[in-house]
VOVO-878221 format. One line per 2 residues: number of its first residue (from 1); for each residue x negated, y negated, z of C-alpha. Coordinates in steps of 0.5 Angstrom, whole numbers. Layout:
<sites>
NUM	X Y Z | ...
</sites>
This chain:
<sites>
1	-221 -280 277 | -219 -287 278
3	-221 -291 285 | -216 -297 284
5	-212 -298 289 | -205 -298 287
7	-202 -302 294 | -206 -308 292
9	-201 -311 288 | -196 -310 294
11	-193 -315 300 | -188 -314 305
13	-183 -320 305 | -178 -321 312
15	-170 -320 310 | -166 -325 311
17	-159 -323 316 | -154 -323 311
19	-158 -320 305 | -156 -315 300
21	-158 -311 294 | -154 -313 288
23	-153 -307 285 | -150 -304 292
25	-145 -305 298 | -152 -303 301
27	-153 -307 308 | -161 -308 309
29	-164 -308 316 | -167 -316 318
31	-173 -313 322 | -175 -308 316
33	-180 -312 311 | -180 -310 305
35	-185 -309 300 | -185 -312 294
37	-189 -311 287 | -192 -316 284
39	-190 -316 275 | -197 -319 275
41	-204 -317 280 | -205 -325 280
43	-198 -327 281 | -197 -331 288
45	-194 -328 294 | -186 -330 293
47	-183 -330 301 | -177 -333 299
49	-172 -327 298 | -167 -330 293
51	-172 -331 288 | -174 -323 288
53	-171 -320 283 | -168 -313 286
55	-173 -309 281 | -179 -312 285
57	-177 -309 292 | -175 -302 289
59	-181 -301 286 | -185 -304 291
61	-181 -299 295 | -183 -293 291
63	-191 -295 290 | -190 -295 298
65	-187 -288 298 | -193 -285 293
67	-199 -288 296 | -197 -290 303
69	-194 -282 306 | -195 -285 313
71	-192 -291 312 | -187 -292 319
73	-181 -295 315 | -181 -288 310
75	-175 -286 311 | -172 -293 311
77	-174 -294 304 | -171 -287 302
79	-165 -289 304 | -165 -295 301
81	-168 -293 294 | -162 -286 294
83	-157 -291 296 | -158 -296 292
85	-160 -291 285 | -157 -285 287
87	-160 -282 280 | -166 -284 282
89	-169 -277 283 | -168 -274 276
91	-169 -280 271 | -176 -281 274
93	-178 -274 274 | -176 -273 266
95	-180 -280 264 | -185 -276 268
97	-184 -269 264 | -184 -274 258
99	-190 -278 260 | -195 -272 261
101	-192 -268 255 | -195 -275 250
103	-202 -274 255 | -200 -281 260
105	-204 -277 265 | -204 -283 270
107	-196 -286 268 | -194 -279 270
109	-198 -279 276 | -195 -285 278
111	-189 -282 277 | -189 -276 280
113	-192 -279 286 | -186 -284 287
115	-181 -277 286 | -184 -274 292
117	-184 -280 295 | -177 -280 295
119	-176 -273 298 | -183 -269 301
121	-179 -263 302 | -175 -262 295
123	-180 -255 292 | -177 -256 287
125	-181 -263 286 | -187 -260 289
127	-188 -254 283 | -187 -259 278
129	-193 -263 282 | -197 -257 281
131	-195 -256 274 | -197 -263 273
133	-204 -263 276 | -205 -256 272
135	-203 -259 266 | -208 -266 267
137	-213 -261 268 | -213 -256 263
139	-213 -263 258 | -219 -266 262
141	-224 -259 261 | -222 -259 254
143	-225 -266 253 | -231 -264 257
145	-230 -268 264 | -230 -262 268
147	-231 -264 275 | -225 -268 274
149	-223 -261 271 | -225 -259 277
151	-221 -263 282 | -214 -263 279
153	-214 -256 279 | -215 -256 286
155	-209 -261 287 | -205 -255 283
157	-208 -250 288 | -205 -254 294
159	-199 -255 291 | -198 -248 288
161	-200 -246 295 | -195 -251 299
163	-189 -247 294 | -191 -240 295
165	-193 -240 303 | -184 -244 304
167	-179 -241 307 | -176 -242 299
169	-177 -237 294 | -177 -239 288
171	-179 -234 282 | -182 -240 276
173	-187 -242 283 | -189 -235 281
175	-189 -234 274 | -193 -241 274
177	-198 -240 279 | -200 -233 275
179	-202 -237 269 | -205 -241 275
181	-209 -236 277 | -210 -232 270
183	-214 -239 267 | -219 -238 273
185	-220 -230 272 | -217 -229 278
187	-213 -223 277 | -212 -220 283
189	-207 -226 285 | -205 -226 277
191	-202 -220 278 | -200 -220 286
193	-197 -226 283 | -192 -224 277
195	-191 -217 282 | -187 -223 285
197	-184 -225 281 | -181 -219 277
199	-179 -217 285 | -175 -224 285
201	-171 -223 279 | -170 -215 279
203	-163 -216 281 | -162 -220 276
205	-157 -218 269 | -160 -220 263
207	-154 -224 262 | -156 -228 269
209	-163 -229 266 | -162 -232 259
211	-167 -230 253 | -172 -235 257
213	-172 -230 263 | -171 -224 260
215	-177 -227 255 | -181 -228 263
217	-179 -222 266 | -183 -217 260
219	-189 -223 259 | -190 -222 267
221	-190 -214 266 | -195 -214 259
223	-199 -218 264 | -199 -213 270
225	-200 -208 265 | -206 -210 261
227	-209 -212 269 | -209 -205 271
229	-211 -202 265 | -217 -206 264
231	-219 -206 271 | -219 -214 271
233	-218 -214 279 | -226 -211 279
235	-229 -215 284 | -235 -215 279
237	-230 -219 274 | -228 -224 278
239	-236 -225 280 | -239 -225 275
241	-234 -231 272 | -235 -235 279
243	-242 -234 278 | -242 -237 270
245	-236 -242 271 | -241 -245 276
247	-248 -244 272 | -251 -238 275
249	-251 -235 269 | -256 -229 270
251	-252 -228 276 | -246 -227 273
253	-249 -223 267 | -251 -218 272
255	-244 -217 275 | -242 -216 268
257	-247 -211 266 | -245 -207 272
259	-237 -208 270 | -238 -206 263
261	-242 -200 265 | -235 -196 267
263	-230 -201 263 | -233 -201 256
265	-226 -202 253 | -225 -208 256
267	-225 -214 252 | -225 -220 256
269	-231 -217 259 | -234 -217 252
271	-233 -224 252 | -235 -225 259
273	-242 -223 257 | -242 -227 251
275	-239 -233 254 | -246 -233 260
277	-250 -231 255 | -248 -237 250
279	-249 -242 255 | -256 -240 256
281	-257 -241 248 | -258 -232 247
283	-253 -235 241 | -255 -228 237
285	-255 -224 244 | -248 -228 245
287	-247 -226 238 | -247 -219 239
289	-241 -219 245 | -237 -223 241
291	-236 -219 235 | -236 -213 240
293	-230 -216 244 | -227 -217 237
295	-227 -209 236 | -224 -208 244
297	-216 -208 244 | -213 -213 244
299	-221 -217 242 | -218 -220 236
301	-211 -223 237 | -215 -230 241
303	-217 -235 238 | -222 -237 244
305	-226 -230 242 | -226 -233 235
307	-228 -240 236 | -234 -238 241
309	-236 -233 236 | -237 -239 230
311	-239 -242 235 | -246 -237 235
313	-245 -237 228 | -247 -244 227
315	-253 -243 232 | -256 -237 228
317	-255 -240 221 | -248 -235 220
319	-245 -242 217 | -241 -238 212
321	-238 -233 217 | -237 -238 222
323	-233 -242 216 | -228 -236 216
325	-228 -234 223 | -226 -241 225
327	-220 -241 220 | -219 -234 222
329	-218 -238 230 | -214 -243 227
331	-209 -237 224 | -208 -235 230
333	-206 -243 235 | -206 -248 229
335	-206 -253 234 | -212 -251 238
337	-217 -257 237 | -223 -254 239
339	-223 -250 233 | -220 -256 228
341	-226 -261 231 | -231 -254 230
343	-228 -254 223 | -230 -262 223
345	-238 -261 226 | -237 -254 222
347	-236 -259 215 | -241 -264 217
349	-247 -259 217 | -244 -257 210
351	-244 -264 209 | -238 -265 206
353	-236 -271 210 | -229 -273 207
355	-227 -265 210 | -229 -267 216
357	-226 -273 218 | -219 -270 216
359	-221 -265 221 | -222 -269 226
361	-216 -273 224 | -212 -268 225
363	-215 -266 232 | -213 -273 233
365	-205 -273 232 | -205 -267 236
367	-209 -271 241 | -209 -278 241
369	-214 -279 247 | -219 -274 245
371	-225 -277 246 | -230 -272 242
373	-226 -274 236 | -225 -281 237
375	-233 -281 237 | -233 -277 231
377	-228 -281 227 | -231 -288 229
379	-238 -285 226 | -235 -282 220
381	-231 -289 218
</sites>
């Protein structure tokens, strides 16, 4: 996570008597400095107020409701900023859905953080924080930078929590926080989640809902129901993933070795057992999981049980099948770069360099900012 400090590019100026902003009838108060954002780090402080462009103020004022949240004028800066871009609220949170949807992590952070700035207490603003920081994380482990993983999912918790805990229901913050929670293994909350969100919504006509709604309501209730039928709210479970998410493997595999013996249908148990038994290099043992998940129901329908299946081909000198079972995985999510870049190191070993660098190629126009296909596209040139 960066350590730069963001204010340090601010300064505060005094406001002359008769000082208005051009854009707005708006008359601003002489014994309130304001801040003002230099255009460059470098730039001298500028205390003559007509030679500062009204941009410079505004985004001083909104660098100052992002990082500085104690700031004693606060809400002076609110009223200015509302006043004078009244839209402000909403055009900032599109350029920031926009920014995090191209993987601009750090503008969107900004961005998000100057909107909530604006108005703390809009809920709405504090889901799409949540969102937004569950989303950075998920792109941050995928490209193996865990602990910072680790630390924006941690930022989505709080903000999660800040939602569900209000006075004000909202079924998405519902809806969103059971993905949440399901991503984590924490199926208890999943479903108490999602149980929440099928209450919210129960006195709603189809009609009210819309097709995206309706298509929440029965994705919230197929994932209750697989909860439930396949015991995952089991203690065993869920420790049995803490204690291999955190590197406790044999600890783990114990837990899921004891789940396994009254739910033996249970393919995310399978491929738990698997998972712990591959980050030990049991690659045949893993192996075996694997395929055994894939006869369970439902085994066979994710790409992630496939790719780790591969993954454990690979190890045990199954080069052929891993092949097949990687395109098999990319059937099922063309867009999942761990299968496109194992199809690339996959190629590798087949010594079929061309292919590989399409592969990783590919993985690149999904994910500019991938860094284990940037390495590989830097080293096949």
């Amino acid at each position: 996570m960066s350590s730069a400090n963001p204010l340090g590019s601010i300064y505060f100026v005094k406001i002359p008597a008769d000082a208005k902003f051009s854009s707005a009838a708006m008359k601003i108060d002489s014994n309130i400095e304001l801040p003002v954002q230099k255009k460059n780090l470098d730039d001298p402080v500028e205390e003559d107020f007509a030679k500062l462009t009204e941009e410079q103020i505004l985004s001083g004022i909104l660098t100052v409701l992002a990082y500085d949240k104690e700031n004693k004028n606060a809400n002076y800066y609110r009223k200015i900023i509302k006043e004078v871009r009244p839209n402000i609220k909403k055009e900032l949170a599109e350029a920031a859905i926009l920014k995090a949807r191209d993987e601009q992590w750090d503008l969107a952070e900004e961005i998000w953080l100057a909107v909530l700035g604006i108005d703390p207490e809009d809920y709405a603003i504090i889901l799409n924080m949540a969102i937004f920081y569950d989303q950075k994380a998920d792109s941050f482990r995928h490209n193996s930078l865990n602990e910072d993983a680790d630390a924006f999912d941690d930022l989505a918790y709080t903000y999660y929590k800040k939602v569900l805990n209000s006075d004000k229901e909202i079924p998405d913050a519902y809806f969103n926080a059971g993905f949440f929670h399901l991503k984590r293994s924490e199926y208890a909350d999943a479903k108490a989640c999602f149980e929440n969100f099928l209450a919210l919504v129960s006195d709603k006509s189809d009609a009210d809902l819309g097709d995206n709604g309706i298509y929440k309501k029965e994705r919230a209730q197929e994932i209750i129901n697989k909860i439930s039928n396949r015991n995952l709210e089991n203690d065993r479970f869920h420790d049995a993933y803490k204690y291999i998410s955190s590197g406790q493997e044999e600890k783990g595999l114990e837990e899921i070795r004891k789940f396994l013996q009254d739910n033996p249908a249970v393919w995310n148990a399978w491929f738990l057992l698997g998972w712990g038994l591959r980050r030990l290099g049991r690659f045949a043992d893993a192996k075996a999981a694997f395929l055994k998940a894939r006869e369970c129901e439902g085994g066979d329908e994710n790409a992630d049980t496939l790719n780790e299946l591969a993954i454990c081909q690979m190890e045990t000198g199954d080069i052929e099948e891993a092949y097949e079972t990687l395109k098999e995985a990319l059937s099922l999510d063309g867009d999942n770069t761990k299968v496109i870049s194992n199809l690339g190191f996959l190629s590798l070993k087949l010594g079929k360099r061309d292919e590989a660098k399409k592969y990783f190629e590919v993985v690149l126009e999904i994910d500019p900012e991938d860094k284990i296909a940037l390495e590989q596209i830097k080293s096949l040139s």
